[in-house]
SERO-4910 file (N, C-alpha, C, O; in steps of 0.05 Angstrom, whole numbers):
BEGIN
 pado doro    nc1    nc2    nc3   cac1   cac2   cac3    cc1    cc2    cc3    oc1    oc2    oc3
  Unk    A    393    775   -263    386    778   -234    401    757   -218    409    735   -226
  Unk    A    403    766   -197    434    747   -174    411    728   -166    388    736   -163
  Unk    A    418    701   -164    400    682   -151    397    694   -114    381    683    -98
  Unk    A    409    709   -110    412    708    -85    392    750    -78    382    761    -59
  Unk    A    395    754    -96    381    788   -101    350    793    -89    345    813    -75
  Unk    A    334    777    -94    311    766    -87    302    764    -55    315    748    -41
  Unk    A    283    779    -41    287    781    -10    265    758      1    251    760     21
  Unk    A    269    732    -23    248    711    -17    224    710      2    221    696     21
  Unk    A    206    732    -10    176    744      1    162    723    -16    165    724    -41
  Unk    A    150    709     -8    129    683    -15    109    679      6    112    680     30
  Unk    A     83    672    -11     71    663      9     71    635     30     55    625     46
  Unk    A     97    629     24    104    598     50    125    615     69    146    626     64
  Unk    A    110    612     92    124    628    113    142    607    133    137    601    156
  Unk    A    162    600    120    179    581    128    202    599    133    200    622    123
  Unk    A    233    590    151    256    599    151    271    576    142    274    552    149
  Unk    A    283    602    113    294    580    102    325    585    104    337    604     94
  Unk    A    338    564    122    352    557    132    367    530    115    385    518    127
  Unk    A    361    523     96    358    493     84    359    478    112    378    464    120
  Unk    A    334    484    129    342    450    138    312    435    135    302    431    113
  Unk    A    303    429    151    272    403    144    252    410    166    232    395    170
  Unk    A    257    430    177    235    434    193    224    414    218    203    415    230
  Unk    A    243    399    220    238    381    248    261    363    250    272    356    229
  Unk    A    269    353    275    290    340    283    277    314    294    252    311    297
  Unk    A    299    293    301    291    265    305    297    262    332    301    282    346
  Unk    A    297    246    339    308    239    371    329    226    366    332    211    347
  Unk    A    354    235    390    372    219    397    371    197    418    353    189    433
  Unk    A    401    187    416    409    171    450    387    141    434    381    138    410
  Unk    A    383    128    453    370     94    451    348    100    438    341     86    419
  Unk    A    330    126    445    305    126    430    304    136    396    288    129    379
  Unk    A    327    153    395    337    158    364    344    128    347    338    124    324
  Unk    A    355    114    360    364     86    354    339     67    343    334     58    321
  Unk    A    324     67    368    300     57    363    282     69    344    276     50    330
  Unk    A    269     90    335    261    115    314    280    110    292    270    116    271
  Unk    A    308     99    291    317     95    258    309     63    252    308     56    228
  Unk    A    303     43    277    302     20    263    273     21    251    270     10    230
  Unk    A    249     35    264    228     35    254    217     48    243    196     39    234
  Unk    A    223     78    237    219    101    230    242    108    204    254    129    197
  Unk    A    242     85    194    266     98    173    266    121    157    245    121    144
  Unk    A    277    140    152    269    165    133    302    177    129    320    180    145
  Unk    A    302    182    106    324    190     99    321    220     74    310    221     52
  Unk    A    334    237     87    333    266     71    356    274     40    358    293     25
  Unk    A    365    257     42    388    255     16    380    243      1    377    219      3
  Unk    A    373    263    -24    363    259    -50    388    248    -73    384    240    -96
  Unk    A    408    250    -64    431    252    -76    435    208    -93    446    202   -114
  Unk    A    425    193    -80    422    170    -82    396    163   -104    393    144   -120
  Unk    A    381    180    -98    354    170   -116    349    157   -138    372    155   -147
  Unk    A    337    148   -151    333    135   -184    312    158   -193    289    156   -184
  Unk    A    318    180   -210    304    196   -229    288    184   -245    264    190   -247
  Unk    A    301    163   -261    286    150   -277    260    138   -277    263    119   -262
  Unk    A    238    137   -284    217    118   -275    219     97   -282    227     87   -260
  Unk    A    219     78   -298    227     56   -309    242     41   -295    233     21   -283
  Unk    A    265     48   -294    296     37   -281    284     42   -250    295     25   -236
  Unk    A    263     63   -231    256     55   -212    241     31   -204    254     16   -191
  Unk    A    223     26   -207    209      7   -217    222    -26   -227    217    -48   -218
  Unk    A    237    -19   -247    246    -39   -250    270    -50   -218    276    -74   -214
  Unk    A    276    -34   -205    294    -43   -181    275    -48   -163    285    -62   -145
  Unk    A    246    -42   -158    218    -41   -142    223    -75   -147    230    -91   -130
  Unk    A    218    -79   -169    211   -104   -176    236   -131   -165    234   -153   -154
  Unk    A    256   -115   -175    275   -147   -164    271   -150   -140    265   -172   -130
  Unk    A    273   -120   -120    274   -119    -99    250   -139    -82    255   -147    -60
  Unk    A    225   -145    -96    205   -164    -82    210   -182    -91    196   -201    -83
  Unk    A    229   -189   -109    225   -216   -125    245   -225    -93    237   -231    -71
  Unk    A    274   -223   -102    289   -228    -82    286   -236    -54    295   -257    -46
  Unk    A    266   -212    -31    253   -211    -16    231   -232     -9    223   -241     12
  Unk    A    224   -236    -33    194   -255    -27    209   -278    -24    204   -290     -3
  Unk    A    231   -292    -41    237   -312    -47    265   -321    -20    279   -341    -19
  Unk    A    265   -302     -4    284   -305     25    263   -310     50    269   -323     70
  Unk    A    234   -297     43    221   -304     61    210   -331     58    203   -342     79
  Unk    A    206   -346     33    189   -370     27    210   -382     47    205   -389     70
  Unk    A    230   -383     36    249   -396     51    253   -399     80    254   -420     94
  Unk    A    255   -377     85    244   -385    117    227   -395    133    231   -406    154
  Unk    A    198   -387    115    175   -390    124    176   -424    124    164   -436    142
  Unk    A    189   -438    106    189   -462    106    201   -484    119    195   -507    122
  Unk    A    225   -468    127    248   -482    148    237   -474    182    245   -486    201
  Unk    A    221   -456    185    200   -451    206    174   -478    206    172   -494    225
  Unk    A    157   -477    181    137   -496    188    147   -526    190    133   -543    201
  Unk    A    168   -529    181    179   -561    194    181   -561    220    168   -578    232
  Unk    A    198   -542    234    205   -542    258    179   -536    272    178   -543    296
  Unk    A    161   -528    264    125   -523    280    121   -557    285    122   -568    307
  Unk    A    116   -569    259    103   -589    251    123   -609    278    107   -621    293
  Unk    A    141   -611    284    160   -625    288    151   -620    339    147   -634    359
  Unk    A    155   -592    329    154   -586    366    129   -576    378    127   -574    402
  Unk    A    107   -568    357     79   -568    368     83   -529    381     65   -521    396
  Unk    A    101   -513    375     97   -491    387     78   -475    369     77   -473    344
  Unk    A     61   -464    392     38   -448    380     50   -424    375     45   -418    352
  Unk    A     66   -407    388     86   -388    380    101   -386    362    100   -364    351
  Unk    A    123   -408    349    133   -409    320    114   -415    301    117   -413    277
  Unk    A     95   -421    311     60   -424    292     62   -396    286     78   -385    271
  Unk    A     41   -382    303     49   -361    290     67   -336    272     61   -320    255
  Unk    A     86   -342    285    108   -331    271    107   -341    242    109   -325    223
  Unk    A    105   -368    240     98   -377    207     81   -366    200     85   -363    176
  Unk    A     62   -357    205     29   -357    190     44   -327    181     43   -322    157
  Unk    A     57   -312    195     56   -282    198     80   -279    170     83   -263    151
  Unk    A     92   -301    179    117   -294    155    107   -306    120    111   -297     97
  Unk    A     96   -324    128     86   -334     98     62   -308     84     55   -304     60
  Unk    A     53   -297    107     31   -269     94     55   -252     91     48   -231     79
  Unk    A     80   -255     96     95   -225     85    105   -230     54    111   -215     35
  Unk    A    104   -257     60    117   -261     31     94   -264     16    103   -267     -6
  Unk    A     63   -265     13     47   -256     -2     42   -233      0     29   -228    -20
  Unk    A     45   -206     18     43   -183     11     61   -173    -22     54   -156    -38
  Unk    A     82   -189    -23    104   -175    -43     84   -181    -75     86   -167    -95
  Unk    A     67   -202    -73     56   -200   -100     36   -178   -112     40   -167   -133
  Unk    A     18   -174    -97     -3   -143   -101     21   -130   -103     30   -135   -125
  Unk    A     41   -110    -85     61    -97    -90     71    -95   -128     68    -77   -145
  Unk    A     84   -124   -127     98   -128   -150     78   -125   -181     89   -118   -201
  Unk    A     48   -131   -182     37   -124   -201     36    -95   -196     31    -82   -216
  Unk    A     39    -81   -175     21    -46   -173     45    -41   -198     42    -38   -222
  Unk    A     76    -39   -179    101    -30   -208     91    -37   -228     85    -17   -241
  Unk    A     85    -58   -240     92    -71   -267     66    -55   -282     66    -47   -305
  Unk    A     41    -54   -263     18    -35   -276     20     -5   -276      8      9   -292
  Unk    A     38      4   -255     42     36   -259     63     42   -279     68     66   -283
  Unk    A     75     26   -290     87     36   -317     67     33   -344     76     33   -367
  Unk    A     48     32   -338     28     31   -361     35     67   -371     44     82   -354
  Unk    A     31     74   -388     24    100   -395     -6    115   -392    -27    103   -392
  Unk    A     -1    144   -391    -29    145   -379    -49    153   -403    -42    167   -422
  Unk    A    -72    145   -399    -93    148   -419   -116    171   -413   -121    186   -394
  Unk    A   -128    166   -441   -160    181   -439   -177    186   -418   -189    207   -414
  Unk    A   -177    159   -400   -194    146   -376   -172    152   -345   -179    159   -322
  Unk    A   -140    145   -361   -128    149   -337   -110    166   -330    -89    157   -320
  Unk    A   -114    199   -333    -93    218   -342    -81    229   -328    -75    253   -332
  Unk    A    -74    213   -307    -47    210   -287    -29    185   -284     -8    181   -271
  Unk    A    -46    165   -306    -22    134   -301    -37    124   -285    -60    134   -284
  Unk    A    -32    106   -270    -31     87   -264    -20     78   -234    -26     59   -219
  Unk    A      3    105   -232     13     99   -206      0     92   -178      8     75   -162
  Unk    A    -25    108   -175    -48    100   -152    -42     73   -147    -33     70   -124
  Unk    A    -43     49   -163    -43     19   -159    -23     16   -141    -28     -6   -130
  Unk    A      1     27   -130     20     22   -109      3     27    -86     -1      9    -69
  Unk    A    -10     53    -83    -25     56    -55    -49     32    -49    -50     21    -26
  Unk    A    -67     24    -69    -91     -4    -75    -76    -26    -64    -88    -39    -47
  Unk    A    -43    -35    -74    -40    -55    -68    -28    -52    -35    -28    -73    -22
  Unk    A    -22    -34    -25    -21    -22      3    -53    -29     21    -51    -41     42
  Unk    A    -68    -25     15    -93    -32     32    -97    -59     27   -111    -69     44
  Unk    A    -89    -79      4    -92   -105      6    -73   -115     23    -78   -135     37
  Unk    A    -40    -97     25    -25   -115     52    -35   -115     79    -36   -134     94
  Unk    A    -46    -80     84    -65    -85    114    -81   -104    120    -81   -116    142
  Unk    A    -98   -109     99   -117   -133    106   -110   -155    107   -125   -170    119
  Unk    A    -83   -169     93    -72   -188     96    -48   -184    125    -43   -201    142
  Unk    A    -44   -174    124    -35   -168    164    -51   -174    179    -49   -193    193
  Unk    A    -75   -153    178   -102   -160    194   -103   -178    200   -102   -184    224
  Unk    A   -107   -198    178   -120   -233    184   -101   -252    207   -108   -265    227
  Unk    A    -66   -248    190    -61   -262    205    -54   -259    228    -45   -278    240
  Unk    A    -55   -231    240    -59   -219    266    -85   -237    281    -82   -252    301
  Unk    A   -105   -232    269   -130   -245    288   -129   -277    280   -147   -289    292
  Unk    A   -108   -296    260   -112   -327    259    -87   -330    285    -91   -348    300
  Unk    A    -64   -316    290    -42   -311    310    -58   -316    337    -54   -334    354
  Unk    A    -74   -298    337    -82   -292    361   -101   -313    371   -100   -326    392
  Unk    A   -119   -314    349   -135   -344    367   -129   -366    374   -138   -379    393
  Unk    A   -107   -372    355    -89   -403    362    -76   -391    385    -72   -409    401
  Unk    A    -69   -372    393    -57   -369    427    -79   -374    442    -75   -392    458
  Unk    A   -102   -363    444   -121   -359    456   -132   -393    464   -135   -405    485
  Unk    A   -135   -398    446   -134   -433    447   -122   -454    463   -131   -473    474
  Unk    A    -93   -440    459    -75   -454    472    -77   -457    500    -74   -478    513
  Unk    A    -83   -428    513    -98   -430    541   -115   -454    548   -113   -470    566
  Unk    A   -134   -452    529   -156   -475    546   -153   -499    529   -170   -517    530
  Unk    A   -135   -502    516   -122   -528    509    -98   -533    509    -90   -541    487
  Unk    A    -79   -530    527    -54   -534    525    -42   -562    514    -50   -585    517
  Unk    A    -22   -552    502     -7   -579    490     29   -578    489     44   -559    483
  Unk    A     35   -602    496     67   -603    505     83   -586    477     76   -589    453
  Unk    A    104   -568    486    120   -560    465    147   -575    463    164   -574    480
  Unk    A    149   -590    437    177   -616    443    198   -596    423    190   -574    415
  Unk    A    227   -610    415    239   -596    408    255   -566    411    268   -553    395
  Unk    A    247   -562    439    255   -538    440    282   -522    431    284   -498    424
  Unk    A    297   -538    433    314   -525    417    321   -519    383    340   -505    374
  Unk    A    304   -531    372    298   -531    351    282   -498    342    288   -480    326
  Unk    A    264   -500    358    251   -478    363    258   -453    364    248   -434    351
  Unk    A    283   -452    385    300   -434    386    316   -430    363    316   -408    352
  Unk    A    328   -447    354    343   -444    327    318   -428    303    322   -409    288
  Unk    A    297   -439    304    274   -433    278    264   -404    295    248   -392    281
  Unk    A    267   -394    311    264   -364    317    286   -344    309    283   -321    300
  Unk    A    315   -359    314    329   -340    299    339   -342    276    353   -325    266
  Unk    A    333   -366    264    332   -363    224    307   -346    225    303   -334    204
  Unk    A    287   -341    245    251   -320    229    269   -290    228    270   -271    213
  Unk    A    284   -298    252    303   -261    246    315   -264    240    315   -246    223
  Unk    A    346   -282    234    355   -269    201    346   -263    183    350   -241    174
  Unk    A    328   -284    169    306   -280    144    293   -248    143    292   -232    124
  Unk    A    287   -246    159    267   -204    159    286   -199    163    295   -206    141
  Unk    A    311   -190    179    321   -166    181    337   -163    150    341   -141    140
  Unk    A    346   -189    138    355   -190    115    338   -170     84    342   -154     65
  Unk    A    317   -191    104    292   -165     82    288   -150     84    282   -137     64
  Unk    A    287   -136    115    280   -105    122    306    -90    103    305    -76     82
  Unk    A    319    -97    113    348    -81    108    337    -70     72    331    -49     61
  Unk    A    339    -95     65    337    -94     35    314    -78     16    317    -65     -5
  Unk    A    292    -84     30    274    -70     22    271    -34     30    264    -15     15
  Unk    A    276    -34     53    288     -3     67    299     14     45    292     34     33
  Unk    A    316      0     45    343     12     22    334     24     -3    340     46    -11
  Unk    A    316      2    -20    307      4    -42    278     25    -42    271     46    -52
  Unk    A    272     12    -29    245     33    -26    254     67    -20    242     81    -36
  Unk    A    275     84      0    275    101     -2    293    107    -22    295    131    -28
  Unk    A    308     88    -35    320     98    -63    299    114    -88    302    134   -102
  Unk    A    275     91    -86    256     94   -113    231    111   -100    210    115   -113
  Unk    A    235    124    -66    210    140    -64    191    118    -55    171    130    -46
  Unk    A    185     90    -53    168     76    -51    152     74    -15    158     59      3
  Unk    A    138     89    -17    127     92     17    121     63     26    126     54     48
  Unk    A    109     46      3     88     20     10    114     -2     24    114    -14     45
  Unk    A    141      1     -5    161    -14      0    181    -12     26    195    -29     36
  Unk    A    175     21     32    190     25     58    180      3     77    191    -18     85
  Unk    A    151     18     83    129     -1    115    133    -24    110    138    -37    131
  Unk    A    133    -41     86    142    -65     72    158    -81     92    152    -99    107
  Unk    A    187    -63     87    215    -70    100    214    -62    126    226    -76    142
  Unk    A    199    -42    134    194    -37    170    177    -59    189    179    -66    212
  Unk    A    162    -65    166    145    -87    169    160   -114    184    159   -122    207
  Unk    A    176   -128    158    201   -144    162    219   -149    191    227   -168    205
  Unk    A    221   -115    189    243   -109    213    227   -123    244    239   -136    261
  Unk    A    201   -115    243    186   -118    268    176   -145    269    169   -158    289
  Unk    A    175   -151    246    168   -193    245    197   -206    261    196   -222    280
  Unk    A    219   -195    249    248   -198    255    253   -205    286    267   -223    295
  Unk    A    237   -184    304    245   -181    329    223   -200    348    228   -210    370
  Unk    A    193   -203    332    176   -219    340    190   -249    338    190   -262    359
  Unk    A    203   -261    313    219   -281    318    241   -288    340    247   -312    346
  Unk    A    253   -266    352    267   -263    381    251   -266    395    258   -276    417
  Unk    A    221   -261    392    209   -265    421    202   -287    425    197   -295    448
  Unk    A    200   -306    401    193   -338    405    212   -355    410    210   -379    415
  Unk    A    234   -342    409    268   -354    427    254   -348    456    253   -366    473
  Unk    A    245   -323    460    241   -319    481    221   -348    495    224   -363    514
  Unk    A    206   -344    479    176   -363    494    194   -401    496    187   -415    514
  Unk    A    213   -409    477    224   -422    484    240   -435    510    239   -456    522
  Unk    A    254   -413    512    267   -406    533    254   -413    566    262   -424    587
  Unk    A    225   -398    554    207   -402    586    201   -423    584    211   -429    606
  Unk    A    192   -445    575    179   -469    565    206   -492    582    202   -512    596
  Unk    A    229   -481    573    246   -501    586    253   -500    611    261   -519    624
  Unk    A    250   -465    625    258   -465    651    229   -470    673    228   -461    696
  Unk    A    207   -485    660    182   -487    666    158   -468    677    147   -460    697
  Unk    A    157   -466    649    131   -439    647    126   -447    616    133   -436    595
  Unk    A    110   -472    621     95   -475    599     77   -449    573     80   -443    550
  Unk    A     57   -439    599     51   -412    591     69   -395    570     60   -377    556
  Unk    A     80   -398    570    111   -373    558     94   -373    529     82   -353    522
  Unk    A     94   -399    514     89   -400    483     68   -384    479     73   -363    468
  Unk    A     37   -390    487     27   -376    480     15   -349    489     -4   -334    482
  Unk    A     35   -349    510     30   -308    525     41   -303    498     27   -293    480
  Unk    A     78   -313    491     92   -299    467     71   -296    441     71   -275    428
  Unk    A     53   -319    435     42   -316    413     18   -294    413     13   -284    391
  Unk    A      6   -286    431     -7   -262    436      6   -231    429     -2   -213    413
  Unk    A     30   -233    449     49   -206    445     59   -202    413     64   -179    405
  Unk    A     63   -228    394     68   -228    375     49   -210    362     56   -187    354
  Unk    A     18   -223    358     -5   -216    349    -14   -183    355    -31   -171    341
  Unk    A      2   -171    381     -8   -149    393     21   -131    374     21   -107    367
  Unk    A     39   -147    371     62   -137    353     48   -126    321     49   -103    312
  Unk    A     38   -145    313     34   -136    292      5   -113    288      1    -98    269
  Unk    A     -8   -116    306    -34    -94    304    -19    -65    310    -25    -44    298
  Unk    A      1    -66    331     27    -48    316     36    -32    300     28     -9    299
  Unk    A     50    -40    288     57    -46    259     32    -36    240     34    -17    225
  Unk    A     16    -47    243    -10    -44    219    -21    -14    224    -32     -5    204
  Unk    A    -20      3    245    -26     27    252     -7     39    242    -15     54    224
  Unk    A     19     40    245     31     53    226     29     53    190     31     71    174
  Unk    A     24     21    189     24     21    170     -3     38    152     -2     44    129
  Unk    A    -15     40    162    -48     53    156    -31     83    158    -28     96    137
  Unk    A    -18     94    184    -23    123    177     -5    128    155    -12    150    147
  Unk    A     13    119    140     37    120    124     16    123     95     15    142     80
  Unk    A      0    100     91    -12     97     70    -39    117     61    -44    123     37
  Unk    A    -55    125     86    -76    144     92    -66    175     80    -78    190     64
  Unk    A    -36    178     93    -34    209     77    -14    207     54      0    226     48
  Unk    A    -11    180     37     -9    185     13    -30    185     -3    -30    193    -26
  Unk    A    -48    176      9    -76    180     -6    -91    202      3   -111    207    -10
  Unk    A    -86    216     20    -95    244     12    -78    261     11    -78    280     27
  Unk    A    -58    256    -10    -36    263    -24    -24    283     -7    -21    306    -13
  Unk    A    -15    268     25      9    283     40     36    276     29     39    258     12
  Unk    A     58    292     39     83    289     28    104    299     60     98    312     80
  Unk    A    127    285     53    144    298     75    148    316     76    151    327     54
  Unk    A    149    335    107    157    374     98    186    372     86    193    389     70
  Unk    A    202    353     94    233    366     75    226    362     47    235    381     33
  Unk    A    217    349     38    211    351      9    205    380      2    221    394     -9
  Unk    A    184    388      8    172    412      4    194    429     12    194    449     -1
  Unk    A    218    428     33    238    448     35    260    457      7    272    475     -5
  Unk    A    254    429      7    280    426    -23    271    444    -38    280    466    -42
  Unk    A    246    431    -49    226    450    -79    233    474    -77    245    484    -96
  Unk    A    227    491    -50    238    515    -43    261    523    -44    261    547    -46
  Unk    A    281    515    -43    297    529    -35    311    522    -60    324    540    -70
  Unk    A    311    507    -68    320    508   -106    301    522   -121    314    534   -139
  Unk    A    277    528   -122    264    550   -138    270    577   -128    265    595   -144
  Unk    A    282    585    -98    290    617    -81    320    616    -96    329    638   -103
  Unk    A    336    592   -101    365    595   -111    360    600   -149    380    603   -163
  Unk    A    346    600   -153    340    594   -180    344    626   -189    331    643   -178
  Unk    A    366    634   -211    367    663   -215    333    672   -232    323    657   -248
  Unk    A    321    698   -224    296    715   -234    278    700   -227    259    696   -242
  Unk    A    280    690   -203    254    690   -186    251    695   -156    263    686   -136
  Unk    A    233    710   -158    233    732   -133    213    726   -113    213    741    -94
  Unk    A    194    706   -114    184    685    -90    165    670   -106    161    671   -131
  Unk    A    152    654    -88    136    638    -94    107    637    -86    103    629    -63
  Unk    A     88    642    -99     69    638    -94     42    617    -79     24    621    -62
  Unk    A     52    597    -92     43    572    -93     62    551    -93     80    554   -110
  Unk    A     64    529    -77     75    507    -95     60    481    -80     45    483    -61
  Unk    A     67    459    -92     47    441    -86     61    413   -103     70    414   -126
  Unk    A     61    390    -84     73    371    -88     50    342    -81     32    343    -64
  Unk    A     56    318    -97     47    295    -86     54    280    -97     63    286   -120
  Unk    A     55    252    -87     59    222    -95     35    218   -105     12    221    -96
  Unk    A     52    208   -136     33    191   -143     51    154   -151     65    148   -170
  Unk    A     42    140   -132     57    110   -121     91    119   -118     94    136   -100
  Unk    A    105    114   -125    134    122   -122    144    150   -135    168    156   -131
  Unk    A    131    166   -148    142    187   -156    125    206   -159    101    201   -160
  Unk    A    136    237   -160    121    256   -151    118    278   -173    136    286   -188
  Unk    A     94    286   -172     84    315   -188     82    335   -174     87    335   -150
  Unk    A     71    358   -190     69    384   -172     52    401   -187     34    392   -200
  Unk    A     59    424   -185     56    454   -192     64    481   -173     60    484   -149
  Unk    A     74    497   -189     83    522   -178     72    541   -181     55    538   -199
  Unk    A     72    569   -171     66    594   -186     89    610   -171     90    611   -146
  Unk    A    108    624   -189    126    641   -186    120    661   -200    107    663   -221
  Unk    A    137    687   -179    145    709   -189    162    727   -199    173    736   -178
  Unk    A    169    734   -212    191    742   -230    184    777   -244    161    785   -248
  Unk    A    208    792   -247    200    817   -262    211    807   -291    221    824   -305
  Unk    A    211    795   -295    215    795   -326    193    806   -343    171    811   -334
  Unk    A    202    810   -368    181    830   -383    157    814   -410    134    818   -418
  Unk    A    190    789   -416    176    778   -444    171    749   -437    177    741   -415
  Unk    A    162    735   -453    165    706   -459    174    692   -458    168    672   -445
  Unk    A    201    699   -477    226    689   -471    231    679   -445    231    656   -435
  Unk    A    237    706   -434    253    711   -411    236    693   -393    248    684   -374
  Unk    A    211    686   -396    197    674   -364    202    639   -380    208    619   -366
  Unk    A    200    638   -396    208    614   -401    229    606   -402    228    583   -396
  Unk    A    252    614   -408    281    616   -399    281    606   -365    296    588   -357
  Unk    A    267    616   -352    270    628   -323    256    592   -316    269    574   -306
  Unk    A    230    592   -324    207    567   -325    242    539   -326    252    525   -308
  Unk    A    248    540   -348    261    517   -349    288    515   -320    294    496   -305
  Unk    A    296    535   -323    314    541   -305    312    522   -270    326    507   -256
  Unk    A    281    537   -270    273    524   -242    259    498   -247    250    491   -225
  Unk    A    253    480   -268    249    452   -265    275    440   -277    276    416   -284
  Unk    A    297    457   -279    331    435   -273    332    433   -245    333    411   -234
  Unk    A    332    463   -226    335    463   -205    320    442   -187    335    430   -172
  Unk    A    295    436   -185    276    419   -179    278    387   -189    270    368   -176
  Unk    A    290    384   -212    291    352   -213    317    348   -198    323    326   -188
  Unk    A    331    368   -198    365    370   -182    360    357   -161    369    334   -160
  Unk    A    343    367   -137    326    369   -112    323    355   -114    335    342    -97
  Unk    A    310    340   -129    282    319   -123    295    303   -148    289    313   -170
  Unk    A    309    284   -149    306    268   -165    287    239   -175    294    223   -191
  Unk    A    252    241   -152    239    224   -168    214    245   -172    191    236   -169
  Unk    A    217    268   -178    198    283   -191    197    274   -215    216    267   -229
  Unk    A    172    275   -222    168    269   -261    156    298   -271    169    314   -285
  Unk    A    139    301   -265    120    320   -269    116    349   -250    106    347   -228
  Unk    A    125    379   -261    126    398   -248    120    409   -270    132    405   -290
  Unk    A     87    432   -266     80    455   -277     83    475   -261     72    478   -239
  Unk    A    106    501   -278    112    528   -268     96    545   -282     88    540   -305
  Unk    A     92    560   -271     71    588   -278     81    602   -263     83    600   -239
  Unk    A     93    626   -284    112    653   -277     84    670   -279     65    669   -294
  Unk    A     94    689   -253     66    718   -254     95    741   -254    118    735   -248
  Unk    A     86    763   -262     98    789   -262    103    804   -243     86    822   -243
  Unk    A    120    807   -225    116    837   -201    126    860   -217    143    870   -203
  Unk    A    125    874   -240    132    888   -240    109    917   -256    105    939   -246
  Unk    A     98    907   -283     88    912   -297     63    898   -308     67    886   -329
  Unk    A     27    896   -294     14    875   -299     18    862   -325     19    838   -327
  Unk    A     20    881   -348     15    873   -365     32    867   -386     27    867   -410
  Unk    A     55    860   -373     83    854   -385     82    826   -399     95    820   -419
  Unk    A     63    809   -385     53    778   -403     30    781   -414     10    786   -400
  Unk    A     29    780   -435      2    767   -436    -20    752   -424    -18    731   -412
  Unk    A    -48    769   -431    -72    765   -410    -71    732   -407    -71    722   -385
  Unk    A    -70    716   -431    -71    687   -437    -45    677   -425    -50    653   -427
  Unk    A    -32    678   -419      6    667   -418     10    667   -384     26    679   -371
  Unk    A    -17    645   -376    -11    635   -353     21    618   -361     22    593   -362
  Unk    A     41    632   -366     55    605   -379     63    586   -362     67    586   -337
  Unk    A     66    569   -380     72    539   -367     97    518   -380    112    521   -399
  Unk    A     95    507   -370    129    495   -372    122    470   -359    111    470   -337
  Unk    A    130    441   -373    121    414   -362    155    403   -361    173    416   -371
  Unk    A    158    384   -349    182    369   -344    178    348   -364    195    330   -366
***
């Protein structure tokens, strides 16, 4: 049968067009939507492997964590030194990014456990667990940010060094955008949603450090005020940030997925020769990589032939999707009910 013979009658009433079912914005606001909204549709880069993903999960925080200590530390001198409540914060915020990377870095090292008796999906969940311990560690230092501004109001105190200041705001943004970048990269290589917001995360600490150049800035052209309005906006920065970060993590836990993903699955199982639509299909993350199940239709007659057909469409599908692990196909008959066997839901595992 022609891969193309097939008048792809399925019950997903999509037009399949191969494209993704939604477009991005252009012009300044497209610009702005790629620095924060990173998402990338080319599977062509991915790590298949689980292991070898994971294992790049892992350097990737090691690296990361160990660029932010660094900063975070050449920041709290310069606090200690000019009294700004604003590069205060900015420290408090940056030294919690670089403890987010540890929960992260055990979730990998525990979702390569194999899966058991008790746990007969793995392990992977522990990427999303260590995801709600970064919220709450944002949280905090969102509300310790904010009160030391709040403070500052009814206790003001001289900010010295200012130019120092200025300098320790734009080493806080080299340091994140270094890490955004890095973590961005890696995370949509290995599928890692937690590691993406991670690096988005970064990106928006990055620009909060511009704004305490900013609060500098006012401080010297006399507007005391400046530091800790900036250290507020900071704090209002990251509650931000943490909303996204919640909805990102919310519908991997109730195992949402991107629609282009789901386009791919399709349209490599509609290209797939002797299958004539799809019934069912169904995808989710579990921490960086993804399972499923299908139900296709096919006129084939024997066993063989649907299992022939079965493997066919999980090449096509890891093709697609190279951090799929796990895809169950189940071929049904249009032609002859009883051409399979009553028992021969068959099935086919990756």
């Amino acid at each position: 049968m022609s891969a193309h013979s097939h008048d792809h009658e399925h019950a997903f009433d999509h037009d399949h067009d191969h494209g993704h079912g939604h477009t991005h914005p252009t012009g300044f606001k497209g610009f702005l939507y790629g620095l924060f909204v990173p998402h990338s549709h080319d599977a062509a880069d991915s790590i298949d492997d689980a292991l070898e993903a994971s294992t790049e999960g892992v350097r990737a925080l090691k690296i990361s964590m160990g660029i932010l200590l660094v900063t975070t530390v050449l920041q709290l001198v310069v606090t200690v030194f000019s009294g700004s409540i604003a590069l205060f914060a900015d420290t408090v915020h940056n030294f919690a990014d670089a403890l987010t990377a540890v929960p992260l870095w055990i979730a990998f090292i525990l979702g390569r456990r194999a899966a058991n008796r008790r746990y007969t999906y793995g392990y992977g969940r522990a990427e999303d667990l260590a995801g709600l311990f970064i919220i709450a560690v944002v949280a905090i230092s969102a509300i310790v940010a904010a009160w030391q501004s709040i403070d500052r109001f009814f206790h003001p105190q001289p900010v010295h060094n200012l130019w120092w200041v200025v300098i320790a705001g734009l080493i806080g943004f080299a340091g994140n955008e270094a890490v955004a970048i890095y973590r961005i990269r890696v995370g949509q290589r290995i599928g890692s949603a937690a590691l993406v917001a991670d690096g988005v995360h970064a990106r928006i600490d990055g620009f909060t450090s511009l704004a305490v150049v900013i609060g500098g800035f006012g401080v010297m052209i006399g507007f005391p005020l400046a530091d800790p309005i900036v250290g507020l906006l900071i704090s209002a920065a990251i509650i931000v940030l943490l909303w996204g970060t919640v909805r990102s993590l919310g519908r991997r836990l109730m195992d949402g997925i991107e629609p282009g993903l789901l386009h791919r699955a399709e349209h490599a199982l509609h290209d797939t020769p002797g299958i004539e639509g799809i019934e069912r299909l169904q995808l989710r993350w579990i921490g960086h990589r993804l399972s499923g199940n299908a139900t296709i239709t096919t006129s084939v007659v024997t066993l063989t032939e649907a299992d022939q057909i079965a493997t066919l469409a999980q090449n096509a599908l890891r093709h697609a999707i190279p951090n799929l692990d796990d895809i169950k196909i189940t071929p049904r008959p249009t032609t002859s009910p009883g051409s399979l066997p009553e028992d021969a839901d068959h099935r086919r595992h990756l």
